[in-house]
C-alpha positions in Angstrom: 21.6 20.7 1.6 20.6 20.0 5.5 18.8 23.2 5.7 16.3 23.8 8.1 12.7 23.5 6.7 10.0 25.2 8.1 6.3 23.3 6.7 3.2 24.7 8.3 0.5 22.4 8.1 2.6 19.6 7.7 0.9 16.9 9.4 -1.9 17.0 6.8 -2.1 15.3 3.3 0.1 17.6 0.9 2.3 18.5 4.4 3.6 15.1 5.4 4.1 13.8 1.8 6.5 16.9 1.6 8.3 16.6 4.7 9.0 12.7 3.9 10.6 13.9 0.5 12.7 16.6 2.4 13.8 14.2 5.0 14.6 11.7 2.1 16.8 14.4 0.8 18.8 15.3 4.0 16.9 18.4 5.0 15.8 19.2 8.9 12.1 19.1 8.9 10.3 21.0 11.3 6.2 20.2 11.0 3.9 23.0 12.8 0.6 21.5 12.9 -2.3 22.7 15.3 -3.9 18.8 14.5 -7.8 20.8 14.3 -10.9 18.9 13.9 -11.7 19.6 10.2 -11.5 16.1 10.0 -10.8 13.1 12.1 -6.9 14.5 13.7 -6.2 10.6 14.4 -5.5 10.6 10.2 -2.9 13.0 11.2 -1.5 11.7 14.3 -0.7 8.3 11.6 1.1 10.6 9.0 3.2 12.0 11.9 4.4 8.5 13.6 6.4 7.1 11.3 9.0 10.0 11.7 8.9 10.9 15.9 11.7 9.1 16.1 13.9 10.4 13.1 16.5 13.0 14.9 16.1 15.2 11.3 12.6 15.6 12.4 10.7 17.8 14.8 6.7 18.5 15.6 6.2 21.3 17.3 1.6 21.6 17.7 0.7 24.8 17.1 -1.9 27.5 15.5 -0.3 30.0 12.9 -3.3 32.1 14.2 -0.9 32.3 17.8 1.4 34.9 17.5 3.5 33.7 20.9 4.1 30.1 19.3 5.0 31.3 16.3 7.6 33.7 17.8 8.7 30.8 19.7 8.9 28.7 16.9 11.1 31.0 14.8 13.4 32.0 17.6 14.3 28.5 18.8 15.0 27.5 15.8 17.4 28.2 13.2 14.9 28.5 10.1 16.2 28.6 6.9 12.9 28.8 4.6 9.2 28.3 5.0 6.2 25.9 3.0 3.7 27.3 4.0 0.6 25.1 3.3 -1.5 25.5 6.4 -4.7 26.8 5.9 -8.5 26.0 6.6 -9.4 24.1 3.2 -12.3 23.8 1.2 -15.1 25.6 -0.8 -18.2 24.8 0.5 -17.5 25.3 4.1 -15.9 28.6 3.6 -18.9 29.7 2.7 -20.4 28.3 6.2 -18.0 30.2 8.4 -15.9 33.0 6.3 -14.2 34.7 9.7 -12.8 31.7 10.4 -11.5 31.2 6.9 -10.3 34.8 7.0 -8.8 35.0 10.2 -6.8 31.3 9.6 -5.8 31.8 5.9 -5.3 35.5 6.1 -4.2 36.6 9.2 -2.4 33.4 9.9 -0.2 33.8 6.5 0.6 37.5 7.7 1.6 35.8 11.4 4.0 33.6 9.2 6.0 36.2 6.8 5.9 38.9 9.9 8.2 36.0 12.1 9.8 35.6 8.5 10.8 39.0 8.6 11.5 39.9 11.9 13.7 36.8 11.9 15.3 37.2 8.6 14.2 34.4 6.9 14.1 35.1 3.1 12.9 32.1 1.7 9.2 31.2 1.4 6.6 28.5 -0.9 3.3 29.1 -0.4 0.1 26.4 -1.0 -2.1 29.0 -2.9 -5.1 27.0 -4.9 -6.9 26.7 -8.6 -10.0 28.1 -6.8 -8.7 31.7 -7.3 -9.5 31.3 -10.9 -13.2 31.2 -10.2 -15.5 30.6 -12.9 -12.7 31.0 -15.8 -14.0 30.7 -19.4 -10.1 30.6 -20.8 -9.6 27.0 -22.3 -6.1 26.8 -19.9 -6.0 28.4 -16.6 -2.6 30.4 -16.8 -1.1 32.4 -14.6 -1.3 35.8 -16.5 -5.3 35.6 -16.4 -7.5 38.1 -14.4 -8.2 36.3 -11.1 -10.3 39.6 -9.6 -13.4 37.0 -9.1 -13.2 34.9 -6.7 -16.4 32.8 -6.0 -16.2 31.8 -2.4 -14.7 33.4 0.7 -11.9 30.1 0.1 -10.6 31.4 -3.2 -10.6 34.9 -1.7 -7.9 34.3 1.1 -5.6 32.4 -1.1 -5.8 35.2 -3.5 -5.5 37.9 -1.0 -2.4 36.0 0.6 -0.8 36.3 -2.6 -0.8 39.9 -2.8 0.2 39.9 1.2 3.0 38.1 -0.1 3.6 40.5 -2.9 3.9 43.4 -1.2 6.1 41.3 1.9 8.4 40.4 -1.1 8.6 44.4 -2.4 9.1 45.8 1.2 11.5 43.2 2.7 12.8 41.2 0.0 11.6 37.9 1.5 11.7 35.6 -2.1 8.7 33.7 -2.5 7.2 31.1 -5.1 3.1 30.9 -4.9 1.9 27.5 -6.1 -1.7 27.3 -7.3 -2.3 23.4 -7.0 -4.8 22.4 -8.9 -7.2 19.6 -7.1 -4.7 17.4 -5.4 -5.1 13.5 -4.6 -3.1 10.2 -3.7 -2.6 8.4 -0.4 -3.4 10.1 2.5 -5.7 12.4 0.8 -8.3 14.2 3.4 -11.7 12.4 3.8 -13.8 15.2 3.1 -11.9 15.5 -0.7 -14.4 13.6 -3.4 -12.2 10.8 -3.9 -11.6 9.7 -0.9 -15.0 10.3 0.3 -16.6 8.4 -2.9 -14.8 5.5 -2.7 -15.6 4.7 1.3 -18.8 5.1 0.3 -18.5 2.7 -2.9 -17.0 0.0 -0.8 -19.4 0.2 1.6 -22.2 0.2 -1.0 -23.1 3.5 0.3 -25.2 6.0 -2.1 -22.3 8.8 -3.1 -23.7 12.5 -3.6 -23.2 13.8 -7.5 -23.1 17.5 -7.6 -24.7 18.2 -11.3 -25.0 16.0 -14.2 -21.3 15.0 -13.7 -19.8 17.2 -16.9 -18.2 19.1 -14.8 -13.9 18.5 -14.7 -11.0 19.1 -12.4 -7.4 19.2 -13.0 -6.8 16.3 -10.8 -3.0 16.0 -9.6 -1.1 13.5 -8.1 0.1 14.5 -4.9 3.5 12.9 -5.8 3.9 15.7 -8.8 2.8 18.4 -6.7 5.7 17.5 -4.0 8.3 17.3 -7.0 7.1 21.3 -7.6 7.2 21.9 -4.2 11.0 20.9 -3.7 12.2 22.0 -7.0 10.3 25.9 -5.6 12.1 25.6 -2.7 15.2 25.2 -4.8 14.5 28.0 -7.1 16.3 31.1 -6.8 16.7 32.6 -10.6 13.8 35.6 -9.8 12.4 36.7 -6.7 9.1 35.8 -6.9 6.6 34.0 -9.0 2.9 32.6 -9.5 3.1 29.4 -10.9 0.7 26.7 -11.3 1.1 23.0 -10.5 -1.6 20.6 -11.8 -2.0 17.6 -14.0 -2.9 19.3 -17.6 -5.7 16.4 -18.0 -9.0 17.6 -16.8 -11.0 14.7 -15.3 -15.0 14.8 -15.6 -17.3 13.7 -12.8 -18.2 11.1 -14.4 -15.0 10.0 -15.2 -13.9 9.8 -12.0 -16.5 8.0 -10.9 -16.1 5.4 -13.6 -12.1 4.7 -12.8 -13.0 4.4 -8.8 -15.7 2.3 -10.0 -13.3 -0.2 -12.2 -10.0 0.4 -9.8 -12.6 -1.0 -6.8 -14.5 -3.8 -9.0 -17.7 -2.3 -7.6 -21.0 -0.1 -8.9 -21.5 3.2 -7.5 -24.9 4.1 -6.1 -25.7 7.8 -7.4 -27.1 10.3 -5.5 -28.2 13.3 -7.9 -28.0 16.8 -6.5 -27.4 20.3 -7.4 -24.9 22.3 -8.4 -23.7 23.8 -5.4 -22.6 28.0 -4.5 -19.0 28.1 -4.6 -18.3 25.4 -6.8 -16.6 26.2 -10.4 -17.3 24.6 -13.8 -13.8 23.6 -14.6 -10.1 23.6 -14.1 -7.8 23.4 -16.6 -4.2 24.0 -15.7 -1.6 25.2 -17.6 1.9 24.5 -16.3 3.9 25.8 -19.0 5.4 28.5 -16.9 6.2 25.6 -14.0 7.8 23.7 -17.0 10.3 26.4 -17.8 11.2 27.8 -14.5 11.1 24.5 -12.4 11.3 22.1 -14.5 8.1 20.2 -13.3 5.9 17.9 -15.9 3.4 15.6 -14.4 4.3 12.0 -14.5 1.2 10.4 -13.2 -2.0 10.3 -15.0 -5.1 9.5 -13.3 -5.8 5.8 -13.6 -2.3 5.4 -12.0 -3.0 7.6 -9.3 -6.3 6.0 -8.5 -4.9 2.7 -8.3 -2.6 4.0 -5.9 -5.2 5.8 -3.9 -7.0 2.9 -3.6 -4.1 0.8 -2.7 -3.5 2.8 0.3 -7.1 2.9 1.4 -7.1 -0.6 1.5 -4.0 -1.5 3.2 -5.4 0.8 6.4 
């Protein structure tokens, strides 16, 4: 224990939950955030506070796209692995502005593992995502499948940082686990993610927009199992280097979704019916077999639990 933890993007939703669990455990935690615009950076400034003061604990604000702070970063401190998880998110946008996506996601990973190598750091997890599955007709989404598909420029980078990592693994032995999380949620979750976004807009009475006739299903995972894959990944060290998935194995419909929010907030949704939209995939379906035998990771939380935690944290803001 008391290693020195390196998470990128750790002021965000997935990032802070992880460094709270490593602090909890008696790790250093050193957050590298660059606090962008994507969405409201005051939602990240609160998941930072409660831990400024916590001597295990250091924020260092940053872009993984600049080289100089990264150097900084990695020869100021004693680093003993790296989560990587920073990344510009989401489908649809990705589509909007691909360069940036590319030169974020992409070059920003290859910023990470080159500082990894030139500072002999040999540990790394990296966030990769369900969306480099694409439109997958399998009934499970395991990671054996063919993933040469990719539907938008998102799914793209986290499959291409994957193979960057591949080859950084074969040339300099750095040992890495990729995690494909399969839709994440819980307390704290970004407000442009469906859940959150839907259920603002159902307690304000708000008309929510419904991509489709709401058959379509996600994977939804609690953010509390994906952190319990994250740390056992970290601890891993039996092979050196694996694709594994992390998800929730019970595929939540549109509808669905919107019915628990519905109940969990005692109030009617207003629909607003719209197209399918580019990008977006029909299903995911995770198979975490494979996380199961190496990490030991099952899902504890099903979805109506989750969402009355969600919901519990939106509230007490």
């Amino acid at each position: 224990m008391d290693k020195n933890i390196l998470i990128t993007g750790g002021a965000g939703f997935i990032g802070s939950h992880t460094a709270e669990a490593l602090l909890e455990r008696g790790e250093k935690v050193i957050v590298l955030d660059n606090f962008n615009d994507f969405y409201d950076p005051k939602v990240k400034e609160n998941n930072v506070a409660p831990h400024l003061e916590d001597p295990n604990y250091k924020l260092i604000r940053a872009d993984i796209r600049d080289n100089e702070s990264l150097a900084k970063t990695f020869t100021n401190n004693k680093i003993d692995a790296v989560i990587h998880i920073a990344a510009l998110a989401g489908v649809r946008p990705s589509i909007d502005r691909p360069k940036d996506y590319i030169e974020t996601n992409i070059i920003g990973t290859l910023n990470i593992i080159e500082q990894m190598r030139i500072h002999n750091v040999k540990k790394l997890i990296f966030a990769s995502s369900s969306s480099v599955y694409g439109n997958c007709k399998a009934d499970k989404f395991s990671e054996n499948l063919d993933v040469s598909e990719p539907i938008s420029p998102y799914a793209m980078t986290k499959k291409s940082c994957e193979e960057l990592i591949t080859v950084y693994h074969k040339l300099y032995n750095i040992n890495a686990v990729c995690l494909r999380f399969f839709t994440v949620y819980g307390p704290r979750q970004r407000p442009d993610l469906a859940i959150n976004k839907f259920a603002g807009l159902i307690e304000s009475g708000q008309p929510i927009p419904v991509f489709g006739d709401g058959s379509n299903r996600r994977d939804y995972t609690f953010v509390a199992d994906i952190v319990c894959g994250i740390l056992a990944a970290l601890d891993y060290n039996k092979t050196g280097f694996e694709i594994i998935n992390l998800g929730g194995g019970d595929p939540v419909s549109l509808e669905r979704m919107i019915n628990v929010l519905e109940s969990t907030l005692g109030k009617k949704a207003v629909i607003d019916r719209k197209p399918m939209q580019p990008g977006d995939v029909d299903k995911t379906v995770c198979d975490w077999e494979k996380a199961n035998r190496l990490l030991g990771y099952a899902p504890k939380v099903n979805f109506e639990s989750g969402i009355t935690e969600f919901v519990k944290w939106l509230r007490s803001r």
